[in-house]
DRENDO-1510 file (C-alpha; in Angstrom, 1 decimal, always signed):
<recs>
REC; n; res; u; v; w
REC; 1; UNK; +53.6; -68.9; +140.7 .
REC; 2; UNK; +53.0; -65.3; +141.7 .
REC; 3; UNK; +53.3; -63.0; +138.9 .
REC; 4; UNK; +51.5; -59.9; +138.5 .
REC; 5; UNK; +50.3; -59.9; +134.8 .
REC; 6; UNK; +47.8; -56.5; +135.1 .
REC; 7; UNK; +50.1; -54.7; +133.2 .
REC; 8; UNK; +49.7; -56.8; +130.0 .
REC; 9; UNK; +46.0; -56.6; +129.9 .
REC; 10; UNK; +44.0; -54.1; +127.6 .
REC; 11; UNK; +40.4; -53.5; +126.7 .
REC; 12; UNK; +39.2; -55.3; +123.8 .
REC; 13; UNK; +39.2; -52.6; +121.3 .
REC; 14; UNK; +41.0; -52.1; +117.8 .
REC; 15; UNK; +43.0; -49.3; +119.4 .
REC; 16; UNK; +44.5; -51.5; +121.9 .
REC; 17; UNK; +45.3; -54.1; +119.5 .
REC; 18; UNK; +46.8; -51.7; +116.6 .
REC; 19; UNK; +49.3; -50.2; +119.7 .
REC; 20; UNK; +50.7; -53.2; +119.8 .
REC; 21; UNK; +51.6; -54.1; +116.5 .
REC; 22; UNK; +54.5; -52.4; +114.8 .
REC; 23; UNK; +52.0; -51.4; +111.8 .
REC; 24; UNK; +48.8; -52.2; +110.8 .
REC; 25; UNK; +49.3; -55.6; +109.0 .
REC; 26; UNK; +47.7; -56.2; +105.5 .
REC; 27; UNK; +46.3; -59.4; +107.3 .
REC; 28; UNK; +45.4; -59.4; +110.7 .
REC; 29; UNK; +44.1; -62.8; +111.8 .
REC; 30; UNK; +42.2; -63.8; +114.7 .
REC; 31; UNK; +42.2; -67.0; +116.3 .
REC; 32; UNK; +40.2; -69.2; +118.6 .
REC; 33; UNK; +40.9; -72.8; +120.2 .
REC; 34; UNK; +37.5; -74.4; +119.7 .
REC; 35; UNK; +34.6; -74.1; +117.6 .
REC; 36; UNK; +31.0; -73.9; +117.8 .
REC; 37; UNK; +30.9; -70.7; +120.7 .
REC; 38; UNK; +29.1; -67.8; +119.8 .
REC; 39; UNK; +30.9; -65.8; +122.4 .
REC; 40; UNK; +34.2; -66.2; +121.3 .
REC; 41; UNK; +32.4; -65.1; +117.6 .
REC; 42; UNK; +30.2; -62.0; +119.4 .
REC; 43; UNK; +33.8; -61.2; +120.5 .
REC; 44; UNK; +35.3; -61.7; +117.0 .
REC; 45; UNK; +32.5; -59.8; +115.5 .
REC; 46; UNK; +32.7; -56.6; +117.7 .
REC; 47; UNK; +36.6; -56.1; +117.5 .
REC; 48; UNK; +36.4; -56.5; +113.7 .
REC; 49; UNK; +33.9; -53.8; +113.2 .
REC; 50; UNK; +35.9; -51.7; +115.1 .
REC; 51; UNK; +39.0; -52.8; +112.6 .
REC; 52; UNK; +36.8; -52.6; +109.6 .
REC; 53; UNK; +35.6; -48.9; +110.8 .
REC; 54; UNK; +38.3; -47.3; +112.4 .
REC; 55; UNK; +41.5; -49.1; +110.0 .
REC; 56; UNK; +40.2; -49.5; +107.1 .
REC; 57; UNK; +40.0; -53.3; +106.9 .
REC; 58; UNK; +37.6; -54.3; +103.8 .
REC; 59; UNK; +37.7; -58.3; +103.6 .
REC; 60; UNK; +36.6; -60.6; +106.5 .
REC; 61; UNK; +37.8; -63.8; +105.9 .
REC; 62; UNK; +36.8; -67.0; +107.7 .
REC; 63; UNK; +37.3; -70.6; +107.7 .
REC; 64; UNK; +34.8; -71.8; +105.5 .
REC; 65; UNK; +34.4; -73.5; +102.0 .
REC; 66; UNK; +36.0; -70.8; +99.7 .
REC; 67; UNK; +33.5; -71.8; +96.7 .
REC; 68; UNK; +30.1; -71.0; +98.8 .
REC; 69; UNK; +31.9; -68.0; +100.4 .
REC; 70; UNK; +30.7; -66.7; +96.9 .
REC; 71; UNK; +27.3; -66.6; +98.0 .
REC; 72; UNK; +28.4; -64.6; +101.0 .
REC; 73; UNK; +30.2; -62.4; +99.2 .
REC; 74; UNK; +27.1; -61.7; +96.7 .
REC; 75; UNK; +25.1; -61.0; +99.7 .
REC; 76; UNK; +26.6; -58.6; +101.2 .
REC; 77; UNK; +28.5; -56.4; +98.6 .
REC; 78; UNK; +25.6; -56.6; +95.9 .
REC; 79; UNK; +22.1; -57.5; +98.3 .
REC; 80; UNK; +22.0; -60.8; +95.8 .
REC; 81; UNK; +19.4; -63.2; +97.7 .
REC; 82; UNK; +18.2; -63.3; +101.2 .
REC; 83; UNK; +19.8; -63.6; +104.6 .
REC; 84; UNK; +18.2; -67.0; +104.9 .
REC; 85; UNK; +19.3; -68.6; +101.9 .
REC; 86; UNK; +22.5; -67.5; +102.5 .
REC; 87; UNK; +22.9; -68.9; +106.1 .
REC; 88; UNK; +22.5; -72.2; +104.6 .
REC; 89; UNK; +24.1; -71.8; +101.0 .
REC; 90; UNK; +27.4; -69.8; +101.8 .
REC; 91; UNK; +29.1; -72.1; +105.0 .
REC; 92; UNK; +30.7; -75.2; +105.1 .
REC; 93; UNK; +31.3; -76.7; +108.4 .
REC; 94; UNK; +27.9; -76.1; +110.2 .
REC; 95; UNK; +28.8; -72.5; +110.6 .
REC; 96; UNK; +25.9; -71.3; +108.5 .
REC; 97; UNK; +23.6; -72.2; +111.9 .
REC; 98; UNK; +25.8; -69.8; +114.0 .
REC; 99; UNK; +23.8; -66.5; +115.2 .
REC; 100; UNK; +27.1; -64.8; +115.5 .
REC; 101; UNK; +27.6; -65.2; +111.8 .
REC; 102; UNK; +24.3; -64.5; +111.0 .
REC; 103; UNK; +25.1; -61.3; +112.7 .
REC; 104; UNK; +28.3; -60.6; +110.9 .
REC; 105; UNK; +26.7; -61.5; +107.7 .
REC; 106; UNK; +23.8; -59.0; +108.0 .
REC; 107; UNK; +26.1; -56.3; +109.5 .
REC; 108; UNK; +28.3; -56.4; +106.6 .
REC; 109; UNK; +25.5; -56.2; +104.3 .
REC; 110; UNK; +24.0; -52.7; +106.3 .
REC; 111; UNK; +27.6; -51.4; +106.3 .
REC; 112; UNK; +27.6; -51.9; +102.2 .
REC; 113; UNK; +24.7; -49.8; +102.0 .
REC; 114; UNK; +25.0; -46.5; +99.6 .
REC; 115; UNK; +28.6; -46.8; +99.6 .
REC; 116; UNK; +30.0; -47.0; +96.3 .
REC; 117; UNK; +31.4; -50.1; +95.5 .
REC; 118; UNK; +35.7; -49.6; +95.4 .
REC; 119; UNK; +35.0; -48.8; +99.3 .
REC; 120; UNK; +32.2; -51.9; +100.1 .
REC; 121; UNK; +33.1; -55.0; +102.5 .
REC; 122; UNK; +34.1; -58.0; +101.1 .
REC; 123; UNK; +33.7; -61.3; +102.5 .
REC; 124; UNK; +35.8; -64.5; +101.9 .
REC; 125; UNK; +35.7; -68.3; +102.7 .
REC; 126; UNK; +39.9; -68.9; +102.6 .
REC; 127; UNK; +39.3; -73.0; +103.5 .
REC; 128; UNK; +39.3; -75.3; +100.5 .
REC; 129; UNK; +35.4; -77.4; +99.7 .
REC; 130; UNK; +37.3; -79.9; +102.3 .
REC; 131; UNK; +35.2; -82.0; +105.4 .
REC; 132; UNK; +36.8; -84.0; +108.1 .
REC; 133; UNK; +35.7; -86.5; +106.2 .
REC; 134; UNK; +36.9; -86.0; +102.6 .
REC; 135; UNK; +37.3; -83.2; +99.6 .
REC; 136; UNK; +34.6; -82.5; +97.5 .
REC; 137; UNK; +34.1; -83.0; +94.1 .
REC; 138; UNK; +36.0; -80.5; +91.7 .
REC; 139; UNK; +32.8; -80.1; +89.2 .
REC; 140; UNK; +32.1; -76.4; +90.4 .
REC; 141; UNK; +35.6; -75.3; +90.2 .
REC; 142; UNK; +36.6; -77.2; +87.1 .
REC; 143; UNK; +33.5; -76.1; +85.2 .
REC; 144; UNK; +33.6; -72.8; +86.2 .
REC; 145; UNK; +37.5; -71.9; +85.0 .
REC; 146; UNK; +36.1; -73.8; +81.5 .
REC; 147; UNK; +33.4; -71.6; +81.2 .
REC; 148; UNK; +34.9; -68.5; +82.5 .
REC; 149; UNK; +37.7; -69.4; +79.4 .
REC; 150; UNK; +35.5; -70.8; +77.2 .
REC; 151; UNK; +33.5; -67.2; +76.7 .
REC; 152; UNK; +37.0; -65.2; +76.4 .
REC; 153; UNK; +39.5; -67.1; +74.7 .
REC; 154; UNK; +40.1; -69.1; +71.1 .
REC; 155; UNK; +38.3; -72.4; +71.8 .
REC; 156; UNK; +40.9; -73.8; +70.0 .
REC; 157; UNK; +43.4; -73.4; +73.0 .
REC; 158; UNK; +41.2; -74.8; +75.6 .
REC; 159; UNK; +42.4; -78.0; +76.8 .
REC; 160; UNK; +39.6; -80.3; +76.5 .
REC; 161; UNK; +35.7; -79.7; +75.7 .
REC; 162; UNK; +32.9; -79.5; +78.3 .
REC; 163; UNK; +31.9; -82.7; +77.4 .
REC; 164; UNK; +35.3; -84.2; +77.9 .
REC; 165; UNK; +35.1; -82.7; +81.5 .
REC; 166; UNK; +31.5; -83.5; +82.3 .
REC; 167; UNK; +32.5; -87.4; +81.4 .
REC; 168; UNK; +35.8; -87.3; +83.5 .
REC; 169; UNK; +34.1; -85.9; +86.2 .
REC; 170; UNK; +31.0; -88.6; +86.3 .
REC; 171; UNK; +28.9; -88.5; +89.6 .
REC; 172; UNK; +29.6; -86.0; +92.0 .
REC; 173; UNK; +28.7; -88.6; +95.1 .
REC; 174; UNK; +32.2; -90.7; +94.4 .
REC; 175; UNK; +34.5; -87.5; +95.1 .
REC; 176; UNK; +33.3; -87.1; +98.7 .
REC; 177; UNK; +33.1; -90.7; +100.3 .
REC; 178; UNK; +33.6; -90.2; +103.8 .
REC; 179; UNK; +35.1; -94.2; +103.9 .
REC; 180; UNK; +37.7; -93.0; +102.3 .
REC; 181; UNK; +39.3; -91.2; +104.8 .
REC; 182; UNK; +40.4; -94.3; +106.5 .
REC; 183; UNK; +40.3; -96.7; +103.4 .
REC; 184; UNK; +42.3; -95.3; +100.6 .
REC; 185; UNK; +41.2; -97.9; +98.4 .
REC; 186; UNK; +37.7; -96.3; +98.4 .
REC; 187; UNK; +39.2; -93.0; +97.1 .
REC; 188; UNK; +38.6; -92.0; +93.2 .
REC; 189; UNK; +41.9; -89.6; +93.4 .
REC; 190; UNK; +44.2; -92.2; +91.5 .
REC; 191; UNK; +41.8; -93.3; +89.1 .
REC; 192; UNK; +42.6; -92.7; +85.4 .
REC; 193; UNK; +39.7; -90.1; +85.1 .
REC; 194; UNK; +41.1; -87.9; +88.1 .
REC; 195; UNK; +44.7; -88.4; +86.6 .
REC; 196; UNK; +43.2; -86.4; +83.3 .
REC; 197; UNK; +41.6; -84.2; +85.4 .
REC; 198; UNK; +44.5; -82.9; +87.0 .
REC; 199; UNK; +46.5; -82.3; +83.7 .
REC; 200; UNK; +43.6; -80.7; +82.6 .
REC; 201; UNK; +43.3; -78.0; +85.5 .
REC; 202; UNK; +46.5; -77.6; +85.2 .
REC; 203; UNK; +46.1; -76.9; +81.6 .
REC; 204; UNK; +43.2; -74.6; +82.1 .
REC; 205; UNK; +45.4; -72.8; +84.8 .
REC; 206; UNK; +48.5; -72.2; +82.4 .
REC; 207; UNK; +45.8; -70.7; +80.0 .
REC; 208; UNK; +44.8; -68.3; +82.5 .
REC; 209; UNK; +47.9; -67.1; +83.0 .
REC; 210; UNK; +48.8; -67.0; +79.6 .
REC; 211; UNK; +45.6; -65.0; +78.9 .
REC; 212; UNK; +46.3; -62.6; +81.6 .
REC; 213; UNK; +47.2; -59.2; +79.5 .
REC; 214; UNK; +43.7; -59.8; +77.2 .
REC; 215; UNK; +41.4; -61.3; +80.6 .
REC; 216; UNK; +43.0; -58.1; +82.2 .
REC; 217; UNK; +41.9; -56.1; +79.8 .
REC; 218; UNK; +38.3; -57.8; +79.1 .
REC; 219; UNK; +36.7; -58.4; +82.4 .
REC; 220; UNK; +36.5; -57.6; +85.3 .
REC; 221; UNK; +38.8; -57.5; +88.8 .
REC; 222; UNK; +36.0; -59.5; +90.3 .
REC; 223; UNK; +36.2; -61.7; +87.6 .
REC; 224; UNK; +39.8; -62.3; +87.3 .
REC; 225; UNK; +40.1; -62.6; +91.1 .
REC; 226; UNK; +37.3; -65.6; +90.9 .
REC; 227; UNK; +38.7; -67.2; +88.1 .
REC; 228; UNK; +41.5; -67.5; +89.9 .
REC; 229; UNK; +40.1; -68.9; +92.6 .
REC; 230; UNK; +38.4; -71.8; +90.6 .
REC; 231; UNK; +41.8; -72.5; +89.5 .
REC; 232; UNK; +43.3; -72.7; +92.7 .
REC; 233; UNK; +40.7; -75.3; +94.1 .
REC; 234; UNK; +40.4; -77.4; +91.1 .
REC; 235; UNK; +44.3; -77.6; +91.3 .
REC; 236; UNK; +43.9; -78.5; +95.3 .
REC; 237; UNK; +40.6; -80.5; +95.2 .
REC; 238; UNK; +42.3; -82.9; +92.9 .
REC; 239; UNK; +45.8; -83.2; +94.8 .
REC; 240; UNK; +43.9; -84.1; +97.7 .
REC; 241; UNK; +41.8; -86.4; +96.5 .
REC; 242; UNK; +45.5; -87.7; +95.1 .
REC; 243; UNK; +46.7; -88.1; +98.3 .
REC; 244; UNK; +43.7; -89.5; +99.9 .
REC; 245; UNK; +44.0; -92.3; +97.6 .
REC; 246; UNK; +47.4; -92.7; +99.2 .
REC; 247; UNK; +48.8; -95.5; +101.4 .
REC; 248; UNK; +52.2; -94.4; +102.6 .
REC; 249; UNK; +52.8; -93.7; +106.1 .
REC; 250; UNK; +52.8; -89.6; +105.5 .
REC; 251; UNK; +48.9; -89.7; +104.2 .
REC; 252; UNK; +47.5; -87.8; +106.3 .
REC; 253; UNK; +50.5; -85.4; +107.5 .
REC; 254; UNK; +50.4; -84.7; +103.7 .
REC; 255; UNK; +46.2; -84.4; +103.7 .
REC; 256; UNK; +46.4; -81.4; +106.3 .
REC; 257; UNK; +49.8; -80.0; +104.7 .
REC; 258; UNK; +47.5; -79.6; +101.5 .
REC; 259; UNK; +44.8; -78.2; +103.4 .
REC; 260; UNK; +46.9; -75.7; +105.1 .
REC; 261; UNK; +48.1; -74.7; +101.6 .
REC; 262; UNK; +45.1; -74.2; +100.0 .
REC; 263; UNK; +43.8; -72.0; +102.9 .
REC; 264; UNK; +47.6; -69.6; +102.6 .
REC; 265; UNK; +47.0; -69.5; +98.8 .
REC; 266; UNK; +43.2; -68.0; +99.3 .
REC; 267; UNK; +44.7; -65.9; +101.8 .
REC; 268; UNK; +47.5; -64.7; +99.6 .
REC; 269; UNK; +45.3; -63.8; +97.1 .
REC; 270; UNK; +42.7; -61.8; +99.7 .
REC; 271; UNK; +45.6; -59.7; +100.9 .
REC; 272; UNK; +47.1; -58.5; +97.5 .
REC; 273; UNK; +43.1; -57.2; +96.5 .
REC; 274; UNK; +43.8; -55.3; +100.1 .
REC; 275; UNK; +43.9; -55.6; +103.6 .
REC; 276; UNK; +41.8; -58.5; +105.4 .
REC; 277; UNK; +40.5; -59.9; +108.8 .
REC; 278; UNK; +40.7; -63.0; +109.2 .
REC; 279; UNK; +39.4; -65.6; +111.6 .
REC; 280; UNK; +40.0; -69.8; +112.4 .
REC; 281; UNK; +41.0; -71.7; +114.5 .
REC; 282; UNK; +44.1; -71.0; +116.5 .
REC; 283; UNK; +45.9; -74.4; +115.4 .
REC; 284; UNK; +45.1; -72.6; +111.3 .
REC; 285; UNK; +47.3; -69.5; +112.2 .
REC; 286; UNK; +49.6; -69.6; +114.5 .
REC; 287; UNK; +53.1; -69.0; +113.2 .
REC; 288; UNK; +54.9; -72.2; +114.7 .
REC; 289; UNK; +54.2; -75.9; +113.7 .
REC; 290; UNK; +50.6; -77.3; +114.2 .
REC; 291; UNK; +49.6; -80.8; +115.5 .
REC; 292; UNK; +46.8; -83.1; +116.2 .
REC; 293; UNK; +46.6; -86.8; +116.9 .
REC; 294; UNK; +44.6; -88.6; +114.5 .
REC; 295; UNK; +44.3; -92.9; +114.5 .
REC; 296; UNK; +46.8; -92.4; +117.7 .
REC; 297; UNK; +49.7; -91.0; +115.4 .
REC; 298; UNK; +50.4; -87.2; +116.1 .
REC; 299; UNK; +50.6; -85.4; +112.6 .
REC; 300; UNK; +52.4; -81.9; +112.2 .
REC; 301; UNK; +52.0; -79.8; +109.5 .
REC; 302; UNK; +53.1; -76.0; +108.8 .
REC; 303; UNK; +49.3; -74.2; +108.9 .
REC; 304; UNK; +48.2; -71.3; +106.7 .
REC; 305; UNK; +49.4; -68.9; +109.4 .
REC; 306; UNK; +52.8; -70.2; +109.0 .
REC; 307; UNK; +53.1; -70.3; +105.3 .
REC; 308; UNK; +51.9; -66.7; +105.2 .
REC; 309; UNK; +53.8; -65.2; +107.7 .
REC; 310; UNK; +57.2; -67.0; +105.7 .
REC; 311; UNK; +55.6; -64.6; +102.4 .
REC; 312; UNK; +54.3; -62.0; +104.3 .
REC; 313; UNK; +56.5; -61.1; +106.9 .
REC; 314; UNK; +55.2; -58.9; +109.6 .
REC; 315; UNK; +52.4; -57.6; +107.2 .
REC; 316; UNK; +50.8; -60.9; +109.1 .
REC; 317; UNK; +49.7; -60.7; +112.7 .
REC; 318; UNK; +48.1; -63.3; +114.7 .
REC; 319; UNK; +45.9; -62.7; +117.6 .
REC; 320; UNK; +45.4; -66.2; +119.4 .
REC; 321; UNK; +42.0; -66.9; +121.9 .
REC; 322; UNK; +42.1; -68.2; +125.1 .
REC; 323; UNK; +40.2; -69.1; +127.4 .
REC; 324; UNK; +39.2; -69.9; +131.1 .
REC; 325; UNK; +35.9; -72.3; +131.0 .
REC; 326; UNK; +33.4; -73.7; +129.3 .
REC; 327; UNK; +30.6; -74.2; +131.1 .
REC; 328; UNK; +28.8; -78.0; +129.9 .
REC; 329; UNK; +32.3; -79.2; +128.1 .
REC; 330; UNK; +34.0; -79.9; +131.2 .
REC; 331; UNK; +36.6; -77.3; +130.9 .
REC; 332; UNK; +36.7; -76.3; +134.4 .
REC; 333; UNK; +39.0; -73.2; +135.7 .
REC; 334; UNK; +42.5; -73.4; +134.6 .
REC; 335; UNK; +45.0; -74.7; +137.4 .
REC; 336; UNK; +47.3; -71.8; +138.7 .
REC; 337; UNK; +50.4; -72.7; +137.4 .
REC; 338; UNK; +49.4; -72.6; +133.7 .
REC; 339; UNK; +48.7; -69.4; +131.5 .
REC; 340; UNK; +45.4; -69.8; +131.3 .
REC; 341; UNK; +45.3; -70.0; +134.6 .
REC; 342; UNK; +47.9; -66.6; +135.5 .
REC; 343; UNK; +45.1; -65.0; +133.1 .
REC; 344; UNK; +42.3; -66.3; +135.0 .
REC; 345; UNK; +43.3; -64.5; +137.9 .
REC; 346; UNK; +43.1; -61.0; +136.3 .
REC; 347; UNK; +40.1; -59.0; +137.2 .
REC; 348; UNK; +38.9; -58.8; +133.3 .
REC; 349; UNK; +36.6; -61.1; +132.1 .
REC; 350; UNK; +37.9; -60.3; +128.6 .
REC; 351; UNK; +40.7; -58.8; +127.6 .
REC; 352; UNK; +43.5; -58.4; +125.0 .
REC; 353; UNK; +47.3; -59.4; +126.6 .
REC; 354; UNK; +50.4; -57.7; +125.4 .
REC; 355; UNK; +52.2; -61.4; +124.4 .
REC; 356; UNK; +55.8; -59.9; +124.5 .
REC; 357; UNK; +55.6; -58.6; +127.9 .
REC; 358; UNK; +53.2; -61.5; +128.8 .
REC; 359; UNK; +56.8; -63.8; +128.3 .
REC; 360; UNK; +58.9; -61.5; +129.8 .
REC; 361; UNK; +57.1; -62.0; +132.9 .
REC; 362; UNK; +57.1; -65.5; +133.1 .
REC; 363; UNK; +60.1; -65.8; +132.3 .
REC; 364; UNK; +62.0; -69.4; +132.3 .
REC; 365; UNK; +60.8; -72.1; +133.2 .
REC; 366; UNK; +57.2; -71.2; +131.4 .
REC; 367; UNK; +54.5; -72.5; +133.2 .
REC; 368; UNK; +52.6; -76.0; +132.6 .
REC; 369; UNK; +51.0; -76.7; +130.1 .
REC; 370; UNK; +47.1; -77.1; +130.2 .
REC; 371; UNK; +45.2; -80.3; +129.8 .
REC; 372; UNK; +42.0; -80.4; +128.6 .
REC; 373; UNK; +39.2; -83.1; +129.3 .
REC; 374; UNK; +37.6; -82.0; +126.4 .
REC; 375; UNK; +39.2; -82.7; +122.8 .
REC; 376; UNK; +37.1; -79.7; +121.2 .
REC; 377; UNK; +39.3; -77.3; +122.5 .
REC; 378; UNK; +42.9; -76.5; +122.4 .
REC; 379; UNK; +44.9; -74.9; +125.3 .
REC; 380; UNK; +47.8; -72.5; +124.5 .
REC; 381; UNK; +51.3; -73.7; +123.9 .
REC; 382; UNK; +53.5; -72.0; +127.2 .
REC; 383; UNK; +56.4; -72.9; +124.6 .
REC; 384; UNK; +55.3; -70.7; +121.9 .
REC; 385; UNK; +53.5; -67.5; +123.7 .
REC; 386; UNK; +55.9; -65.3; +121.7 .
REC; 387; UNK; +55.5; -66.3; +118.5 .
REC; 388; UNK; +52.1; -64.7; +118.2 .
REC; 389; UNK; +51.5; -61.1; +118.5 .
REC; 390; UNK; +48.4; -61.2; +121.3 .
REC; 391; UNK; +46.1; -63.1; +123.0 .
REC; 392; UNK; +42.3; -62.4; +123.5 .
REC; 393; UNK; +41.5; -63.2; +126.4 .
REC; 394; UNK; +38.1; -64.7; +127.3 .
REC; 395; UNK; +37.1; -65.6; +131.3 .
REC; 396; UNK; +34.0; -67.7; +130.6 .
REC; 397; UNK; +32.0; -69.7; +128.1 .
REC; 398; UNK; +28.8; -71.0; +128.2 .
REC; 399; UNK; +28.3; -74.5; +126.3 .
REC; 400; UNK; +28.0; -73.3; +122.6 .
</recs>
């Protein structure tokens, strides 16, 4: 297939990227098709200090446990604790061990410096307290919301006492049992205690809201945003561990449905404080359906991307990753015939491709697509090149 792409490709630089959006979105994501590379984050990290400098962005949001993001977020808008606590406190997922976040983290933290605080950088986890292998318990969210009602409100409205919730609750080592994830009968999400639970949060949730005029009044944005927050997660936390107690067919098409909707809803809620960056994996925010095969079954689900983009319209933007190698995964270079491959051939060794006119020139039929050897990593959809509003463009990685 000989098609001349030079055309598409632009410098990796907030400019280039702004030019060719229609406006700048309230939530410009970012994308990338495996984990664990630190180039594809030195990448991320550059472009979105050039976003956070030059547009205005004030939230960097990333695909980590929401709760710890906290910790982050303490960090670097308010100095609270070290860099090194931090790293290991504030990340789900391993990502804590990642010198490119350590990076962001400690260049957020300078940027806050002597600026007054309506104009500091924010930073958010938007993923729920969720592992591969299970949801965590919902003690921190739960207690939290009680406490944060508890100090503001007419005890005699709350819902239950914090006795009542410590009991319900018991040890914190049942809600995460990773043998649950393939034996539902291991799972303590249908037991009586997590069926009060969930009444409960949803009690202490209704309160909130019916609280909001006096709360709003009382305390602080900060405050409200992360009582909110609890509320969301306790809410989630406990209709996944629901469903992991599950044994229909749809478990676990319903499991990273659940997942995909907790991580909109923090989203949702970062972008009406004000505009955010935010980076996952490509399969997290894409705008068409997602899917994986998991225990030989392919399961779909509508990601985060795609339930904020159906609310947001195009105050979303997505900027997927690809890529050409990586070196030690056996990702070899692409084969011609496939995008990754049409991209390879361009003299950049990164570069940011105008996705519209990317289409246009391939026009119908759309190349193959790419297999990979390696499961870590997830080639671009030829079907769906359109739907997105860029790619980033990456030539080479080295094993991460």
């Amino acid at each position: 297939m000989a098609t001349d792409l030079t055309d598409t490709a632009h410098a990796v630089e907030a400019a280039a990227v702004m030019k060719l959006l229609a406006r700048r979105p309230r939530l410009l994501s970012l994308g990338e098709p495996t984990h664990g590379e630190d180039t594809l984050l030195d990448v991320r990290n550059e472009l979105f200090r050039q976003l956070v400098e030059e547009e205005g962005y004030r939230t960097i949001a990333l695909e980590s446990d929401c709760l710890a993001g906290l910790v982050v977020d303490d960090h670097v808008a308010f100095g609270a604790g070290t860099l090194d606590d931090v790293m290991e406190r504030g990340f789900s997922h391993g990502f804590g061990a990642s010198a490119a976040n350590r990076e962001l983290v400690r260049w957020m933290r300078a940027f806050n410096e002597g600026r007054p605080a309506a104009d500091r950088l924010r930073f958010a986890g938007f993923d729920g307290p969720l592992e591969i292998t299970g949801g965590a318990s919902p003690r921190q969210a739960l207690t939290a919301l009680h406490a944060h009602l508890a100090a503001r409100v007419d005890g005699d409205l709350l819902p239950c006492t914090e006795e009542t919730l410590d009991r319900l609750l018991g040890a914190d080592d049942r809600w995460p049992d990773p043998a649950a994830m393939t034996d539902p009968s291991r799972s303590v999400g249908r037991s009586r205690e997590a069926g009060e639970l969930r009444l409960i949060a949803d009690d202490l949730v209704a309160l909130l809201d019916a609280q909001t005029p006096h709360l709003t009044a009382t305390t602080s944005r900060d405050e409200q945003d992360r009582a909110r927050l609890y509320g969301r997660t306790a809410v989630g936390l406990l209709r996944y561990h629901h469903w992991t107690a599950d044994t229909s067919p749809g478990r676990m098409t319903r499991l990273v449905g659940l997942r995909g909707a907790m991580m909109a809803d923090n989203l949702l809620a970062l972008a009406e404080r004000g505009p955010v960056l935010a980076h996952a994996h490509n399969a997290h925010l894409q705008r068409e359906e997602s899917s994986m095969r998991m225990g030989g079954r392919e399961v779909r689900w509508w990601s985060a991307g795609a339930l904020v983009h159906a609310r947001l319209g195009d105050e979303f933007a997505f900027l997927a990753t690809a890529v050409g190698t990586i070196h030690g995964r056996g990702v070899d270079a692409p084969a011609p015939d496939t995008v990754e491959g049409l991209l390879y051939a361009l003299p950049h060794d990164r570069c940011v491709i105008d996705v519209r006119r990317l289409a246009a020139a391939l026009g119908d039929p759309r190349p193959s697509p790419r297999l990979s050897p390696w499961f870590g990593y997830a080639p671009l959809d030829p079907a769906h090149l359109a739907d997105g509003d860029a790619i980033v463009y990456v030539k080479n990685l080295a094993e991460g």
